[in-house]
C-alpha positions in Angstrom: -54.5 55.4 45.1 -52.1 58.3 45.6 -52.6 58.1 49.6 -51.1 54.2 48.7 -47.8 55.6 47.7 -47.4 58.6 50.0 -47.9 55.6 52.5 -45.3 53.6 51.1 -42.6 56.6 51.3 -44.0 57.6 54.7 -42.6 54.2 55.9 -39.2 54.0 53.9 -38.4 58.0 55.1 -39.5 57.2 58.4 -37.4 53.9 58.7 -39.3 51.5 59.5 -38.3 48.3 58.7 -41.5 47.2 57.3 -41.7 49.5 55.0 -38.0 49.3 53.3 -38.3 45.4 53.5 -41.6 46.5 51.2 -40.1 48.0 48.6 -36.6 46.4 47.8 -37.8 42.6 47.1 -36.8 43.0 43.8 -33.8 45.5 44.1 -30.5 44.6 43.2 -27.9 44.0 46.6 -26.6 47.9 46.4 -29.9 49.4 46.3 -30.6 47.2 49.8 -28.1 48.6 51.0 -28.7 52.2 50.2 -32.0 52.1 51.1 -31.8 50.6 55.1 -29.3 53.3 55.6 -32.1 55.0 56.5 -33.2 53.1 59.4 -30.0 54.7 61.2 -31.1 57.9 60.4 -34.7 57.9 59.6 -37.0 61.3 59.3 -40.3 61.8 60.9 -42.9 61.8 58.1 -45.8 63.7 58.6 -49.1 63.6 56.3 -49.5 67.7 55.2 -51.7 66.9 52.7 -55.9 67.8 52.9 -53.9 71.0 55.7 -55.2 73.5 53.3 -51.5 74.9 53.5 -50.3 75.6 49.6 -46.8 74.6 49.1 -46.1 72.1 51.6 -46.4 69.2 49.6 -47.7 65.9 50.3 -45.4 64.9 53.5 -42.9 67.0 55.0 -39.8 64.9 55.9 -38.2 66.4 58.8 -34.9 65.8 61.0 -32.4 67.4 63.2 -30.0 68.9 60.3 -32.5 69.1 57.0 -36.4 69.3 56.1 -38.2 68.7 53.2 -41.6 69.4 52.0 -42.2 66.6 49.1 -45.0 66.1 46.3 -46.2 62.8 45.6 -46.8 61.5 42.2 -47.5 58.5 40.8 -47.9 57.1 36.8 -47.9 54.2 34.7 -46.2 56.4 31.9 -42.7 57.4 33.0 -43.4 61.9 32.0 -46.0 63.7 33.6 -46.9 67.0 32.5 -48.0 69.6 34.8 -51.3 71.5 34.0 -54.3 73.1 36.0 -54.0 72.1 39.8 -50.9 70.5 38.9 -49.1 73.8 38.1 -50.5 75.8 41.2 -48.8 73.2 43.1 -45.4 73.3 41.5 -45.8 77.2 41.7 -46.9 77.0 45.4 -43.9 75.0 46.3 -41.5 77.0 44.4 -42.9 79.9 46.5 -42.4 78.7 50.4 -39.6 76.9 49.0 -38.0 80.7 48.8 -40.0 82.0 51.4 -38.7 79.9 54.0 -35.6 78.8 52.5 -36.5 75.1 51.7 -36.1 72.7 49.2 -39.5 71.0 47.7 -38.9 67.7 46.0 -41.3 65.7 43.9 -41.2 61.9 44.6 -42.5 60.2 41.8 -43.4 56.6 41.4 -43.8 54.9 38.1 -46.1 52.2 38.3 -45.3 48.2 37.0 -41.2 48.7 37.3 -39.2 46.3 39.4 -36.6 47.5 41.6 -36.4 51.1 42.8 -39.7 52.4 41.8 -38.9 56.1 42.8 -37.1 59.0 41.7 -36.4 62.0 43.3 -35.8 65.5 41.5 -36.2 69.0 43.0 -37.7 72.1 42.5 -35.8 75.2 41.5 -35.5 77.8 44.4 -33.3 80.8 45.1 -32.7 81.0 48.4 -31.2 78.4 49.8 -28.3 77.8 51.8 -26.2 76.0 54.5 -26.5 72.2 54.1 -29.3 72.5 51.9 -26.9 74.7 49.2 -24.4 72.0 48.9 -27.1 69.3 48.3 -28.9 71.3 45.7 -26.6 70.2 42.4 -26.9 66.7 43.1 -30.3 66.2 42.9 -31.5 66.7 39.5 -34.7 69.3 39.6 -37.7 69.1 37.6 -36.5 69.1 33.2 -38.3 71.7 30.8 -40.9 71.3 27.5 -39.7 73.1 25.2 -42.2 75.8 26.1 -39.7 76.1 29.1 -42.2 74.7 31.9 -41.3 72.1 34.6 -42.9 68.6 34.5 -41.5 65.4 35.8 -39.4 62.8 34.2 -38.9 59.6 35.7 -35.7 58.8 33.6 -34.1 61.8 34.6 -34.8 62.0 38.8 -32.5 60.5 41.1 -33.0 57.0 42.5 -34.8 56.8 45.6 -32.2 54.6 47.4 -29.2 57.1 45.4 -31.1 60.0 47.9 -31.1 58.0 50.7 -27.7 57.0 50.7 -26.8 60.5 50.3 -29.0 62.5 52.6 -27.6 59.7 55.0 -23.8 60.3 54.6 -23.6 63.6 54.0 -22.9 64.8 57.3 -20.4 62.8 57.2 -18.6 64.2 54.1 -19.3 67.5 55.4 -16.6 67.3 58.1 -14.5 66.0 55.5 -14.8 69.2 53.5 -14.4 71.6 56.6 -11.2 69.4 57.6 -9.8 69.7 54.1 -10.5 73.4 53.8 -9.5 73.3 57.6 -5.8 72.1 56.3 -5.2 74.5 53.6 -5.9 77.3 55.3 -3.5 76.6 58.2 -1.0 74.6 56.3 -0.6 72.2 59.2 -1.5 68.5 58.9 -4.1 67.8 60.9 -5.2 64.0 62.3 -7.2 61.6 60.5 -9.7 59.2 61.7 -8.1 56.8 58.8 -4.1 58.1 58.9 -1.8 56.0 60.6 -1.1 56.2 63.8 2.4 57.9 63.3 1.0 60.8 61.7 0.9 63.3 64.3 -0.5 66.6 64.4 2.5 69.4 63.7 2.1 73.0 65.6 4.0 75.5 63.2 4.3 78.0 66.0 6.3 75.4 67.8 8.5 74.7 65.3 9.7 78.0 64.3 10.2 78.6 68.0 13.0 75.9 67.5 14.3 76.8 64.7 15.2 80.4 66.5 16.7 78.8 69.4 
């Protein structure tokens, strides 16, 4: 049954129309929407599971700027506790997630619910950085017992078509960032795509050459 669902994200991650036409039947209009965003920038899926590789999930999700090992779970009751096999894996992934710099993510699909089925929440790592660093504290990672150990919570994950539209437009707000810090570091306005048109790009060095003239 499990090989059911890591099917069905396969196809959404990967793009293919199938697959996100599968899934959002009975999603509201926004959730459409966020979720064929990723046919513009869609991931190649592969199957890791049955490797024999410990801590490289279920599928690893991989594409030009960002990778992502993911465990799939499924349940008909929204928490799942992690014991036995369950807790090597979470260990395993918490391990080559600092080992090689990654960040694991459990996909977990609760069984019965209409609408966006599947939450997303990530594993706690240490070493992460670049693109992967800013994307970290908006994904919510894996909520504790009481006893302090990790298990998943379907409430508390991020919606499936949420991640999608933001691992899809975050390259995009990344420029924004670098042309904002961009600006207060030089203290020059720079152009933008969305300015108007009279709003031209001011050389400093230019202008206090005038002004000493």
């Amino acid at each position: 049954m499990s090989s059911k669902y890591e099917r069905e994200l396969r196809q959404v991650l990967a793009g293919l129309e199938k697959g996100v036409n599968s899934i959002i039947k009975s999603c509201t209009e926004i959730q459409k929407a966020r979720m064929k965003l990723i046919q513009k920038r869609p991931f190649l899926v592969v199957r890791a599971a049955g490797s024999g590789i410990e801590g490289s999930g279920d599928l690893l999700a991989l594409r030009g700027d960002i990778c992502f090992p993911i465990e799939v779970k499924s349940s008909k009751e929204s928490k799942l506790y992690l014991s036995g096999r369950t807790v090597e894996q979470y260990n395993s992934l918490v391990y080559e997630g600092n080992r090689s710099c990654l960040m694991p993510l459990y996909a977990y699909r609760l069984k019965g619910v209409r609408g966006d089925s599947w939450r997303i929440l990530r594993v706690k790592t240490d070493t992460l950085h670049g693109k992967l660093r800013k994307l970290a504290p908006l994904i919510p990672s894996l909520p504790l017992t009481r006893n302090g150990k990790p298990y998943l919570n379907w409430e508390s994950g991020m919606e499936l078509n949420e991640f999608i539209a933001l691992i899809c437009s975050q390259s995009d707000s990344s420029k924004n960032i670098e042309h904002i810090q961009a600006r207060s570091k030089v203290g020059i306005t720079l152009p933008v795509k969305n300015e108007q048109d009279n709003y031209r790009t001011r050389d400093i060095l230019a202008e206090l050459q005038k002004r000493r003239i």
